[in-house]
N, C-alpha and C positions, 0 to 999 in steps of 0.2 A: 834270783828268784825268791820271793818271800815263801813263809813255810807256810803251808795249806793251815787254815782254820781248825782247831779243834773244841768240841764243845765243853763247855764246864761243868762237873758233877755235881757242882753245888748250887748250879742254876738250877731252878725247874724248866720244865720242858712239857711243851703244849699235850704231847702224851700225860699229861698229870692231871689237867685239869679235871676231865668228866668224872676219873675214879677218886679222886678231892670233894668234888658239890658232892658226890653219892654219900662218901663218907660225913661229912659233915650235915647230912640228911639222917643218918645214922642205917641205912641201905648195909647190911652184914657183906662181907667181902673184900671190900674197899678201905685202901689206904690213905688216910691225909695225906698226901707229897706234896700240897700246898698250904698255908695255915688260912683257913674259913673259919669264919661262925657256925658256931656247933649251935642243936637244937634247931636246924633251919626245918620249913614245914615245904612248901612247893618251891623250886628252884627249874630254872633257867640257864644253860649253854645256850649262848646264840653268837654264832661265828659269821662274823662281816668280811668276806671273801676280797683281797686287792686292798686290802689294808695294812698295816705295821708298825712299831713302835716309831721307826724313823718320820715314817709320813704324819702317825697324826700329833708327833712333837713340831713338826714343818708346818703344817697346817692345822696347829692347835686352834686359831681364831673362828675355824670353821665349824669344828666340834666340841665347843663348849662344855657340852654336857660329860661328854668321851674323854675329855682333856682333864677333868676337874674329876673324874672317877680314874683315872688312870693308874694302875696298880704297876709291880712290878713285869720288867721286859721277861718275855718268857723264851726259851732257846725255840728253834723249832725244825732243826737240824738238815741234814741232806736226805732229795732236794724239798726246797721250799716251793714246793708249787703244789695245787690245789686237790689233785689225788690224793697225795704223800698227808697232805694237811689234813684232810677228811679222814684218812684212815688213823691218824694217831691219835684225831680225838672219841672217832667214832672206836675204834677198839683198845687206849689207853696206852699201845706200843710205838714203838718208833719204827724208823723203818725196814731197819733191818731185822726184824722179829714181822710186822705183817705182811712184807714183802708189796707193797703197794709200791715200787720202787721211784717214780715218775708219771708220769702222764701216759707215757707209753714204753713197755717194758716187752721183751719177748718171752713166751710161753713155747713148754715142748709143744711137738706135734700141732701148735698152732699159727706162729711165728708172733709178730709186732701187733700189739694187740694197743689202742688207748685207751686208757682206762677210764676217758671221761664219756665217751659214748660205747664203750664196748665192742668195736666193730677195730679190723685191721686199721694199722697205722696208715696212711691217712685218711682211708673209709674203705667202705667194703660191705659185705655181710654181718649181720647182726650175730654176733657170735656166744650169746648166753647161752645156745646149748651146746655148743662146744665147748665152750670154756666157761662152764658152773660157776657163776661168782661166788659160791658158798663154798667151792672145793678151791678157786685160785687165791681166795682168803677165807680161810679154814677158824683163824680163832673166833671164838665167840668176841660178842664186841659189848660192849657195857648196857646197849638196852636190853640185851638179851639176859645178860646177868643180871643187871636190874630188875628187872619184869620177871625172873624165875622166881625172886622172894617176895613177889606179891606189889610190888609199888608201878602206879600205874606209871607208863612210858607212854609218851607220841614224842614223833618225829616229824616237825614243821618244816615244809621247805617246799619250792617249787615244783606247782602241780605237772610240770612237764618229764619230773625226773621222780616221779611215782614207779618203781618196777625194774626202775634202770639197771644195768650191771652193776654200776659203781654202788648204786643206795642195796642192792640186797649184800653186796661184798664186805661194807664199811659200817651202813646204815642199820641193820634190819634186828627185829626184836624190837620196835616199836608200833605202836599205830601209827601209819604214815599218815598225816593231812594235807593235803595240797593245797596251796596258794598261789594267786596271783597276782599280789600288791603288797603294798607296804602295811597298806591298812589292814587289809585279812590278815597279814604278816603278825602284827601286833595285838590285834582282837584275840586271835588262837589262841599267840603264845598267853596273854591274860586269863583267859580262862582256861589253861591248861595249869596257869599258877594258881587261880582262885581253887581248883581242884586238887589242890596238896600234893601231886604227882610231882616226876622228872621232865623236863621236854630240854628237845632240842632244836632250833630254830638257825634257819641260815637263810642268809642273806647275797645273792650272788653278784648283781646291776653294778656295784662299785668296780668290782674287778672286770665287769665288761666293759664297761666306760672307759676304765685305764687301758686295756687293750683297743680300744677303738682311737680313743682322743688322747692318753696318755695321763700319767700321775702327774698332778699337781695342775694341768688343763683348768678352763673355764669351766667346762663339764665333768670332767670330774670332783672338781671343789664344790659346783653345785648338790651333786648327786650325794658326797660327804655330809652335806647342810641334810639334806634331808634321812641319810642314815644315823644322822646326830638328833632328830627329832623322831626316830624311829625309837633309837633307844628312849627318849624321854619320856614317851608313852607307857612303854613298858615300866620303867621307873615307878612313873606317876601312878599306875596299875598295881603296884604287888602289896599285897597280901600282909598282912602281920605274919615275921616269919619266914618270908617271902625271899629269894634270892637270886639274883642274876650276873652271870659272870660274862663275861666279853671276852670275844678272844676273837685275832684278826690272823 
């Protein structure tokens, strides 16, 4: 039997990034745990969901733009699935400190809960008032620290997940915007950078696609082309000053 995976301390870790831009924003609170450009004036988190270091080294021809910005691999520890992911960047912890544990974890007095619609494992009643997303992740998460010293926060990302468990649990302390395309997707986040503020921006369709048709698929190498001209927009868009970090 090989020995379980252990992570490196002297890796960073996807927990690091958001309280990194803030600091390198100069945001009071916040630690550099990754080395940024200091003096930055509006900055960008925008997380492309079903992505990875491995996939887009595999499929670098497809993301040009992604391939040729490519910084260092970031840890992103147990497990890696998309609750877990949100919450370490949305609150700056790993998992073991916000307790977002997996997609679906048991709660007392309420049993198996998923954390991606809020409602019993594998469906059920809508359970936000029984199980408070504020009280089943209690830390504050970085818009909210954010937004207390005064720098403007939104939070970009699909208007269907406006309100949801997961977004008040992980997400909240920001002005939420709802989108519905790639384009709204990238206008927001532009003008939420031409506006000097923090945003945070996500991206989901790539990790549907791989759950549907599978990584590396026709459909999903497609849907990549066009999350690689997502990014480019934004790019193209920022700001003197301006900053945009990626993370998959």
């Amino acid at each position: 039997m090989e020995p379980l995976p252990r992570l490196d301390p002297a890796l960073a870790h996807l927990a690091d990034v958001a309280p990194s831009v803030l600091a390198a924003m100069g945001v009071p609170g916040f630690e550099p745990r990754i080395a940024l450009p200091y003096d930055v004036g509006g900055a960008c988190l925008l997380l492309v969901d079903g992505l990875g270091a491995e996939l887009l080294d595999a499929y670098a021809d497809d993301a040009p733009v992604l391939a040729g910005l490519r910084g260092p691999t970031l840890q992103v520890g147990f497990p890696s699935t998309t609750a877990a992911g949100l919450a370490a960047v949305g609150t700056g912890c790993r998992s073991g400190e916000h307790g977002m544990v997996g997609m679906s974890f048991r709660l007392p007095d309420v049993g198996v809960i998923n954390a991606l619609k809020w409602r019993p494992h594998p469906w059920g009643e809508d359970l936000r008032e029984r199980a408070t997303p504020e009280v089943v992740q209690p830390r504050s998460t970085v818009f909210e620290r954010a937004a207390s010293t005064g720098v403007a926060v939104s939070v970009i990302s699909g208007a269907q997940f406006a309100g949801s468990g997961l977004t008040r649990a992980v997400l909240r302390g920001g002005s939420y915007v709802g989108v519905h395309t790639m384009g709204d997707l990238a206008s927001t986040v532009r003008s939420a950078l031409a506006g000097g503020g923090f945003c945070y921006g996500y991206h989901a369709d790539l990790d549907l696609v791989g759950h549907l048709h599978g990584p590396g698929s026709e459909a999903w190498r497609l849907q990549l082309r066009q999350v690689d001209k997502l990014v480019e927009s934004i790019v193209e868009g920022l700001p003197p000053g301006g900053l945009l970090a990626v993370v998959a």
